[in-house]
VMD Tcl script that builds the backbone (N, CA, C; Angstrom):
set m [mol new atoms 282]
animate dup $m
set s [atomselect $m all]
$s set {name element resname resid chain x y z} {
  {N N UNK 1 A 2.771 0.870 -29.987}
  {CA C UNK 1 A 3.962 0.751 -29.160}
  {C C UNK 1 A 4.076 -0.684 -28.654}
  {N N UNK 2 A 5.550 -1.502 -28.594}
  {CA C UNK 2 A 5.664 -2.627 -28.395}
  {C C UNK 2 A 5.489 -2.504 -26.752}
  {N N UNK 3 A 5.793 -1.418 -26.200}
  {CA C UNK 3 A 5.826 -1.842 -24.544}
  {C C UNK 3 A 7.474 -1.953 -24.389}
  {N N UNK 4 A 8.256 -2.104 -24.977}
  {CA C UNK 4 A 9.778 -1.930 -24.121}
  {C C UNK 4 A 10.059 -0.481 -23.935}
  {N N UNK 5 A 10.636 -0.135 -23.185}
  {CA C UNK 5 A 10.979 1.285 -22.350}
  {C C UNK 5 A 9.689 1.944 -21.397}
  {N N UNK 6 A 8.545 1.825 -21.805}
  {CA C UNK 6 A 7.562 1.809 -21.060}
  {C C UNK 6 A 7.332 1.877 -19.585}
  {N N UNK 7 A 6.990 2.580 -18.998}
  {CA C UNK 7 A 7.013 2.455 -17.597}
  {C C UNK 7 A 5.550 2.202 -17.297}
  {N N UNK 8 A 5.625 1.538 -16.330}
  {CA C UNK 8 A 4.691 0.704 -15.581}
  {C C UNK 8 A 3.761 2.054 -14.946}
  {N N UNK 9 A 1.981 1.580 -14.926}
  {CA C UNK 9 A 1.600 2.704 -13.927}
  {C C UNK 9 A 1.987 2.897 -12.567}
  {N N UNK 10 A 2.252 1.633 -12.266}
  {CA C UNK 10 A 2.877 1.425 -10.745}
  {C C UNK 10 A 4.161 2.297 -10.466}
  {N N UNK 11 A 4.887 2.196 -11.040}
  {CA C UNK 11 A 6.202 3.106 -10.957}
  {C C UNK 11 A 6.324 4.739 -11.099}
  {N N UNK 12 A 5.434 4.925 -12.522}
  {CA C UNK 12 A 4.484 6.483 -12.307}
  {C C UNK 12 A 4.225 6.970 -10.804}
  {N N UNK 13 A 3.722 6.223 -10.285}
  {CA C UNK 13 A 2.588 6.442 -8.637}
  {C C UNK 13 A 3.581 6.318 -7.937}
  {N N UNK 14 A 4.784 5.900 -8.357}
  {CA C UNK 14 A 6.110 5.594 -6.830}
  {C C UNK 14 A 6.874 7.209 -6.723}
  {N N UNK 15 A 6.730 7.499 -8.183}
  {CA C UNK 15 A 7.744 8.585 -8.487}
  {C C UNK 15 A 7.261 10.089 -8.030}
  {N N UNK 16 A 5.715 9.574 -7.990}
  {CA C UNK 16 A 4.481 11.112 -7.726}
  {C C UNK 16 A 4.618 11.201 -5.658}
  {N N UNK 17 A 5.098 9.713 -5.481}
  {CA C UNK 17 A 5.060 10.098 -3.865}
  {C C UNK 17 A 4.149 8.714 -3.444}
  {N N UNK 18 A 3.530 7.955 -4.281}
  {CA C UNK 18 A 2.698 6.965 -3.699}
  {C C UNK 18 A 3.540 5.994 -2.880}
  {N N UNK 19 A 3.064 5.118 -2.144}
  {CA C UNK 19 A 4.053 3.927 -1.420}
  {C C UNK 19 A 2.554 3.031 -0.952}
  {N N UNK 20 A 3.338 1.898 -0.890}
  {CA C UNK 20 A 2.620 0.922 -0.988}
  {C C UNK 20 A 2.144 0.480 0.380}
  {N N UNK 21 A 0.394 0.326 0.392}
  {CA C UNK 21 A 0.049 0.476 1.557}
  {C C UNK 21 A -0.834 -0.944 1.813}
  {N N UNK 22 A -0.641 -1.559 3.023}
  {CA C UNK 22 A -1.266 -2.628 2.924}
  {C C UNK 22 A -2.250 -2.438 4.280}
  {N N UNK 23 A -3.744 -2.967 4.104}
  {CA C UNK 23 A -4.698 -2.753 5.211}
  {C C UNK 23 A -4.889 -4.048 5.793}
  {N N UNK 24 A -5.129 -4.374 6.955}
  {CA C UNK 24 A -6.009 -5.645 7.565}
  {C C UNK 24 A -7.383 -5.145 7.671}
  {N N UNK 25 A -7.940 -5.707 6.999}
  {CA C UNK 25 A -9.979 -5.628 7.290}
  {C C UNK 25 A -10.483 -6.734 8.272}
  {N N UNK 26 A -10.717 -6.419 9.697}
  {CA C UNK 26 A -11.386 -6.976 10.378}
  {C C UNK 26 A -12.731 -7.010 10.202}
  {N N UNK 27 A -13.840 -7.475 10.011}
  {CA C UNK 27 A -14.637 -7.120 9.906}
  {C C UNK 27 A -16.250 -8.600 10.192}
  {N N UNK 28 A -17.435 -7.888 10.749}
  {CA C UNK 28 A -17.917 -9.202 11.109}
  {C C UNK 28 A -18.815 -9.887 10.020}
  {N N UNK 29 A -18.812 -11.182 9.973}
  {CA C UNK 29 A -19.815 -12.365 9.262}
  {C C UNK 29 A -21.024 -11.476 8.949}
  {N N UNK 30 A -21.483 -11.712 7.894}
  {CA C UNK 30 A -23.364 -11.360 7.945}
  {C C UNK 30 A -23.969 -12.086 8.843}
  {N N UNK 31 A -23.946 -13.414 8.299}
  {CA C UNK 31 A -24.616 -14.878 8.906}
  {C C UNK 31 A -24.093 -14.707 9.839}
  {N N UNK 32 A -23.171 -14.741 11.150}
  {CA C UNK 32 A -22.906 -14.955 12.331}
  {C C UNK 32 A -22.278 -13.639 12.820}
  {N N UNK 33 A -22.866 -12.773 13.165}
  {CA C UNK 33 A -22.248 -11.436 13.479}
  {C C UNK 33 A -21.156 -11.684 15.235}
  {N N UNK 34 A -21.188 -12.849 15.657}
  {CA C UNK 34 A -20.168 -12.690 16.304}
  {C C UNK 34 A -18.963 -13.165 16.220}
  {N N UNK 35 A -18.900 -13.782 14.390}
  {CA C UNK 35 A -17.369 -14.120 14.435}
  {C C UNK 35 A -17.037 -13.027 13.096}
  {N N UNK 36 A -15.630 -12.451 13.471}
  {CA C UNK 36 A -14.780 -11.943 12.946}
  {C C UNK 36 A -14.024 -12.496 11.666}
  {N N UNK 37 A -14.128 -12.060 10.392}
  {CA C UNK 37 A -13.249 -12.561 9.275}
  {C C UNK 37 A -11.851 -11.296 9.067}
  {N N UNK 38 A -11.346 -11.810 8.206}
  {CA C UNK 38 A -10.272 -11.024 8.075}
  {C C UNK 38 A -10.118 -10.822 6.773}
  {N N UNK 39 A -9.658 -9.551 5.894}
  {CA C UNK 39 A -9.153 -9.292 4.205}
  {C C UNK 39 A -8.033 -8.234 4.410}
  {N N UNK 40 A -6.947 -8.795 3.682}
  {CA C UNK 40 A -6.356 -8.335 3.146}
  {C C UNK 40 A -6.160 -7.410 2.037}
  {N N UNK 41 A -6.149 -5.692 2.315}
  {CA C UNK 41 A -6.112 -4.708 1.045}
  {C C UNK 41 A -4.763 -4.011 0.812}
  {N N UNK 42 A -4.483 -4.187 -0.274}
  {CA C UNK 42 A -3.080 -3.919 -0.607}
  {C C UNK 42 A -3.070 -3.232 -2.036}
  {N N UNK 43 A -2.745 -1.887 -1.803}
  {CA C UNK 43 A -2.346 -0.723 -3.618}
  {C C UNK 43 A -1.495 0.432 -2.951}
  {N N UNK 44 A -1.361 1.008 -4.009}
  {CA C UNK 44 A -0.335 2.063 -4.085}
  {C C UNK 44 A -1.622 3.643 -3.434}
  {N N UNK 45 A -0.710 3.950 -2.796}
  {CA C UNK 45 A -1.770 5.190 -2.026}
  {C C UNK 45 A -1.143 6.462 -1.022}
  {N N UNK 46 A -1.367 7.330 -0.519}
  {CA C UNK 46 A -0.437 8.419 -0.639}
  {C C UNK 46 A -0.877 8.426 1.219}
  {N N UNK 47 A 0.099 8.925 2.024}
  {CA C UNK 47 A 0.323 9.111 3.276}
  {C C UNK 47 A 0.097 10.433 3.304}
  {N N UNK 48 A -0.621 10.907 4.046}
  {CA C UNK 48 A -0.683 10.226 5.399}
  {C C UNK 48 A -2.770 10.168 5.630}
  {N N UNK 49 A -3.071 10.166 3.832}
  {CA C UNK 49 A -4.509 10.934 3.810}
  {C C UNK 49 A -5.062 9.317 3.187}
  {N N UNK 50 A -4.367 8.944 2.894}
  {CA C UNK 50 A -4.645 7.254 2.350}
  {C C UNK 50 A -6.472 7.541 0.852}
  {N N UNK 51 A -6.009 7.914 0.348}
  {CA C UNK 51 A -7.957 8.451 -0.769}
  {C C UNK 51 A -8.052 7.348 -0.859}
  {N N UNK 52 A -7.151 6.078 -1.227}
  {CA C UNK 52 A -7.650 5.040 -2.154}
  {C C UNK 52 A -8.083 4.187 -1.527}
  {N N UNK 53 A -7.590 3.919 0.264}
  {CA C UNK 53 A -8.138 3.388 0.653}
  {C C UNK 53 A -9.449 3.610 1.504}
  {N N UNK 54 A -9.364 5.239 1.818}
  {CA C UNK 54 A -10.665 5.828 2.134}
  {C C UNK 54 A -11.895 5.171 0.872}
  {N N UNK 55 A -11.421 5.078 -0.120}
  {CA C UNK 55 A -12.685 5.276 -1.342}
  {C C UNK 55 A -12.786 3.842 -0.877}
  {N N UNK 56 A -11.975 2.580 -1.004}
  {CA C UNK 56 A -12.443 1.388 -0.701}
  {C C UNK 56 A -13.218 1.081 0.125}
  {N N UNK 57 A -12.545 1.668 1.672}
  {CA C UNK 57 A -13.643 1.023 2.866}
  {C C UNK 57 A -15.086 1.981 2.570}
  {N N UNK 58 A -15.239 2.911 1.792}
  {CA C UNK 58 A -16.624 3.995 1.591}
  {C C UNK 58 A -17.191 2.403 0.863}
  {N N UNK 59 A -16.874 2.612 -0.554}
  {CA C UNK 59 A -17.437 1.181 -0.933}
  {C C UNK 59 A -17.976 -0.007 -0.238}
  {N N UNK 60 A -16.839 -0.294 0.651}
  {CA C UNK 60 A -17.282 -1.593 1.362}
  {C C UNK 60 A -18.171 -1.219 2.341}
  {N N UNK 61 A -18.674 -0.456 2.911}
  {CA C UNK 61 A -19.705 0.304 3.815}
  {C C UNK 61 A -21.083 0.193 3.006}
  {N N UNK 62 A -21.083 0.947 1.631}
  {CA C UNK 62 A -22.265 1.162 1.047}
  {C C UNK 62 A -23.186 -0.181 0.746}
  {N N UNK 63 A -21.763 -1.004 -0.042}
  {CA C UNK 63 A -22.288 -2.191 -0.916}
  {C C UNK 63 A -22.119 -3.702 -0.554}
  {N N UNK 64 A -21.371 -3.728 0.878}
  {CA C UNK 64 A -20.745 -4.781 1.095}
  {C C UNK 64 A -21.621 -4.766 2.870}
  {N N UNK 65 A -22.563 -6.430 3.075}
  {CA C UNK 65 A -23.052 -6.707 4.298}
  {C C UNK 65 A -22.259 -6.464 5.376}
  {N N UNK 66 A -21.086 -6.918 5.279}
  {CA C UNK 66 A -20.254 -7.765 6.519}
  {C C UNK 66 A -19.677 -6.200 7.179}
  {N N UNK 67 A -20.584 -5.674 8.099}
  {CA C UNK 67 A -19.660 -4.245 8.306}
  {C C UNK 67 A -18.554 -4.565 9.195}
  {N N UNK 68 A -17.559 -3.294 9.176}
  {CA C UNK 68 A -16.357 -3.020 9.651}
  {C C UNK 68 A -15.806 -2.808 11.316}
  {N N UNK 69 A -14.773 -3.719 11.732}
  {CA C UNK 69 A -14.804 -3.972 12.950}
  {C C UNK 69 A -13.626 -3.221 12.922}
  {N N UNK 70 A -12.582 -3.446 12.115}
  {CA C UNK 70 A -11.021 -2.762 12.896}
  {C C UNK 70 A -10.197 -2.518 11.480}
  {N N UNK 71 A -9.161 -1.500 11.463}
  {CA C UNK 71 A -8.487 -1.930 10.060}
  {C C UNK 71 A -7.307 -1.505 11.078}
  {N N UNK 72 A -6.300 -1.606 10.462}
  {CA C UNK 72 A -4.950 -1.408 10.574}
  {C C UNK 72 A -4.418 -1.339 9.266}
  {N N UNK 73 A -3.387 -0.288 9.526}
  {CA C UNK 73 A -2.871 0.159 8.102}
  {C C UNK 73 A -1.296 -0.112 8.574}
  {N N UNK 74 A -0.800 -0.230 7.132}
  {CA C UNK 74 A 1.103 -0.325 6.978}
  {C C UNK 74 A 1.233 0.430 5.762}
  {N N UNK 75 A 2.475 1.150 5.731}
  {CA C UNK 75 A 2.528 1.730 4.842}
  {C C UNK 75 A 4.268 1.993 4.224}
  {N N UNK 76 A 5.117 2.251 3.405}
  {CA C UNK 76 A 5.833 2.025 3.651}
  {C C UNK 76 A 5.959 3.056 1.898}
  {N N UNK 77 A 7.281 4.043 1.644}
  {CA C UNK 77 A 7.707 4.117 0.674}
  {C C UNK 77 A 8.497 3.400 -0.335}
  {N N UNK 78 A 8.390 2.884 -1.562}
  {CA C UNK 78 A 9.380 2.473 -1.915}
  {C C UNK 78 A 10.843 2.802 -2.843}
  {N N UNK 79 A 10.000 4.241 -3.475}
  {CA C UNK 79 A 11.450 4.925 -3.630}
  {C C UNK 79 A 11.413 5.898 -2.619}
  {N N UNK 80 A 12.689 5.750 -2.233}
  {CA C UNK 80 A 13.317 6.698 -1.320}
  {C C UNK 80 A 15.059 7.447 -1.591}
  {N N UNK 81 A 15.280 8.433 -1.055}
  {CA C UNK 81 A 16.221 9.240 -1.322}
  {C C UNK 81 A 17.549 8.260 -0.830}
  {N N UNK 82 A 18.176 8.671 -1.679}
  {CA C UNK 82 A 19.285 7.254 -1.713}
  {C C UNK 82 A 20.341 7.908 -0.662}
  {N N UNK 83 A 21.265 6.733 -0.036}
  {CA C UNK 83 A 21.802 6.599 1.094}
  {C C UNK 83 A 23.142 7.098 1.208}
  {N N UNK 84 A 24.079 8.109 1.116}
  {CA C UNK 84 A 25.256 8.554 1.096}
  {C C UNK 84 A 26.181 8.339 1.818}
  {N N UNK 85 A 27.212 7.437 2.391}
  {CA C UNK 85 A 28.761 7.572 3.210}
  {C C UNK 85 A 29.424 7.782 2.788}
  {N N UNK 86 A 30.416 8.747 3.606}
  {CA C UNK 86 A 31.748 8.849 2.642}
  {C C UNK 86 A 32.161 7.467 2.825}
  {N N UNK 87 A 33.679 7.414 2.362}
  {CA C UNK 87 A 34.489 6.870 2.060}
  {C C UNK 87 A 35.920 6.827 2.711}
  {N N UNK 88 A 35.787 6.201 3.660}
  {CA C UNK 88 A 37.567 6.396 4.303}
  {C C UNK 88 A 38.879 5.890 3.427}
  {N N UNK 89 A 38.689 4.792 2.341}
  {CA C UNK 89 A 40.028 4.669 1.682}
  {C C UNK 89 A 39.582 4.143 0.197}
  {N N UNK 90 A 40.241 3.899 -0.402}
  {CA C UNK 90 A 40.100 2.900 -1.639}
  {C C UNK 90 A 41.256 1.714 -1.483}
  {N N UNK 91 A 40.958 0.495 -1.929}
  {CA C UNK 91 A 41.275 -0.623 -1.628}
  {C C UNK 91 A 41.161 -1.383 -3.329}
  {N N UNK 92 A 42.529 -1.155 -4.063}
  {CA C UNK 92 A 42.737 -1.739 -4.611}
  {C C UNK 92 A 42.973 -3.265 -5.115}
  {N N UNK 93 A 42.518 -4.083 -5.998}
  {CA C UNK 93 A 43.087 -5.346 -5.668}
  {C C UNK 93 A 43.376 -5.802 -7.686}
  {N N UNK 94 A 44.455 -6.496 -7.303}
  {CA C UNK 94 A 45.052 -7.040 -8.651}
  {C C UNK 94 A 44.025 -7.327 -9.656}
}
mol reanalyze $m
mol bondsrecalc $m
mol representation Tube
mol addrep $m
């Protein structure tokens, strides 16, 4: 298959209900445990139970020094049910 008509996995995951969720990782230094760094985590992941990013911060717990100070989550759908007004006139023009 050349890939034209093809849909993206990303778009698959929009259509199943996923929306795109972005985390702040606060979290402290190894070497200096009293300063704070910051990461940015950002994928497609389902509200209001978040797995994908549960499975990440599990990961970053097991395998990763710098443990976890704060996250904050955003989350946001991006297909959504489309927007309906009527219509008070039609407005013809030459």
């Amino acid at each position: 298959m050349d890939g034209k008509g093809a849909v993206s996995e990303d778009f698959k995951k929009q259509v199943l209900g996923y929306g795109l969720t972005t985390a702040e990782i606060l979290y402290r230094r190894p070497d200096r445990n009293w300063l704070l760094q910051s990461y940015t985590w950002q994928n497609y992941d389902l509200f209001p139970h978040f797995p994908a990013l549960k499975d990440f911060l599990s990961f970053w717990e097991k395998e990763l020094e710098g443990p976890l100070f704060s996250v904050t989550v955003a989350h946001s759908k991006l297909i959504k049910p489309a927007e309906l007004r009527t219509v008070d006139g039609v407005f013809r023009l030459h």
